[in-house]
C-alpha positions, 0 to 999 in steps of 0.5 A: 057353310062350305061357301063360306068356307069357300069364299074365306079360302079364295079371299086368302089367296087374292092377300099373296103377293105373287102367285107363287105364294097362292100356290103355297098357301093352297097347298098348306091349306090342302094338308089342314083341309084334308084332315088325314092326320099329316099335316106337314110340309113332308106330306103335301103332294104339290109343293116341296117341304123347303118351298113351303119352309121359304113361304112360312119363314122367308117369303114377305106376305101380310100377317095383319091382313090376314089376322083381319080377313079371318076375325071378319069371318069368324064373327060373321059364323057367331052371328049367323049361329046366333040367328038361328039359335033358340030364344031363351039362355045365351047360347055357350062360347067358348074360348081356349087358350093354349101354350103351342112350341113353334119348334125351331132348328137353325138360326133366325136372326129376324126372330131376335131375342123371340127363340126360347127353350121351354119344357125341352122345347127350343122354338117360339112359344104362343099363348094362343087364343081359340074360339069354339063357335057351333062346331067350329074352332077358329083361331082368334089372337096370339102373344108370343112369350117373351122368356124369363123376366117378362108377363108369364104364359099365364098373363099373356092369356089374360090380356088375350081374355081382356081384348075379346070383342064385346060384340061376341062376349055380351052376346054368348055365355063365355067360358074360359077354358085351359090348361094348368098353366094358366091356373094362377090366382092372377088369372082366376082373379081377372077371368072373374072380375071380367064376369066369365066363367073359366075352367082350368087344370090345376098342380096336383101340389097346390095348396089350399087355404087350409095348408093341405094340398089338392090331392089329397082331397076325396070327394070330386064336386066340392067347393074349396078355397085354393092359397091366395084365392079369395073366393071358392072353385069346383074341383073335380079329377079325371084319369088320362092314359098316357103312351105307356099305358099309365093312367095319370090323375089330374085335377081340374077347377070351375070357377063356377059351382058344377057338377063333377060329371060336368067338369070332368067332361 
């Protein structure tokens, strides 16, 4: 795999139109590779922070391109994985999907209407589609949230859902995996007419089909129907420590039965 790796890495590259650009890149690269924690612009010892801003904001390279060249190589890691699995169950592929903040400070007027302010965060906001193959997380697709008035986080995710290539999903067990954000009974609704499986966080306040609210549940494991769901979710909750020293109680659902040991994990 590192000549894989490898090779991916140097394909990238020959996409940069001046070499100043392939300087760019590998550095950017070095900070992500090195895996040390830092991985901004500040902390690379090769280029300056403002050098890389003008090649992340400014500087024309091809997006597509490189979009193309990293799918090609992701699908080839699934089926490699594929060809030294086990015969008998499919193996698991995962898909996460995540709402990122591209934080923006300044002006950009090429970004037109793209910068918003959600959660106190002013920037691009992308729903982000990632897939965990083996022991690989690979960035797979991306829409960006448009504000008020236009399809949510949550269905943005499942367009993202809908255009996963069959060549992946017939060949694996798919699991949709994320946050409350895209808990919707939208959501849930098209994962499972699509036949995958999703597990996602839900609110604390959401009601079920018999008025009471979620948290008021006491047995983790149980099967129940959320408002406006009209089949049944696995629901279990866990305790996330958070930065000062709290524990807070969150929920979360299977679409599938499961046990709560599992869905807790």
């Amino acid at each position: 795999m590192l000549a894989h790796a490898q090779n991916l890495v140097y394909t990238l590259k020959e996409l940069m139109p001046t070499q100043y650009q392939k300087d760019n890149l590998e550095a950017m690269l070095t900070l992500f590779l090195e895996a040390q924690g830092h991985p901004l612009p500040e902390h690379s010892q090769t280029k300056s922070s403002s050098a890389i801003s003008r090649f992340l904001n400014i500087n024309p390279w091809s997006t597509r391109k490189m979009i193309k060249v990293i799918r090609h190589h992701a699908l080839l890691t699934a089926l490699k994985i594929l060809s030294s699995s086990t015969p008998g169950r499919k193996p698991f592929l995962q898909v996460i999907i995540d709402l990122t903040t591209l934080e923006k400070r300044g002006k950009f007027s090429e970004f037109g209407d793209l910068i918003r302010v959600y959660n106190g965060k002013r920037g691009l906001h992308i729903v982000v589609v990632y897939l965990v193959i083996g022991r690989w997380r690979i960035p797979w697709n991306f829409r960006v949230w448009r504000g008020k008035g236009t399809p949510s986080p949550a269905q943005l995710g499942l367009k993202l859902v809908k255009r996963l290539p069959q060549s992946l999903t017939q060949q694996f067990q798919t699991i949709i995996l994320a946050d409350t954000a895209f808990g919707s009974v939208e959501f849930l609704e098209g994962v499972r007419q699509l036949k995958y499986h999703a597990v996602t966080g839900v609110s604390i306040s959401r009601k079920l089909a018999d008025g009471r609210l979620i948290r008021r549940l006491h047995k983790q494991g149980q099967q129940v129907y959320l408002f406006g769901l009209k089949f049944p979710v696995t629901v279990s909750w866990y305790y996330l420590k958070r930065d000062n020293g709290k524990l807070e109680k969150r929920f979360v659902l299977s679409t599938r039965p499961m046990k709560a040991s599992t869905l807790k994990w």
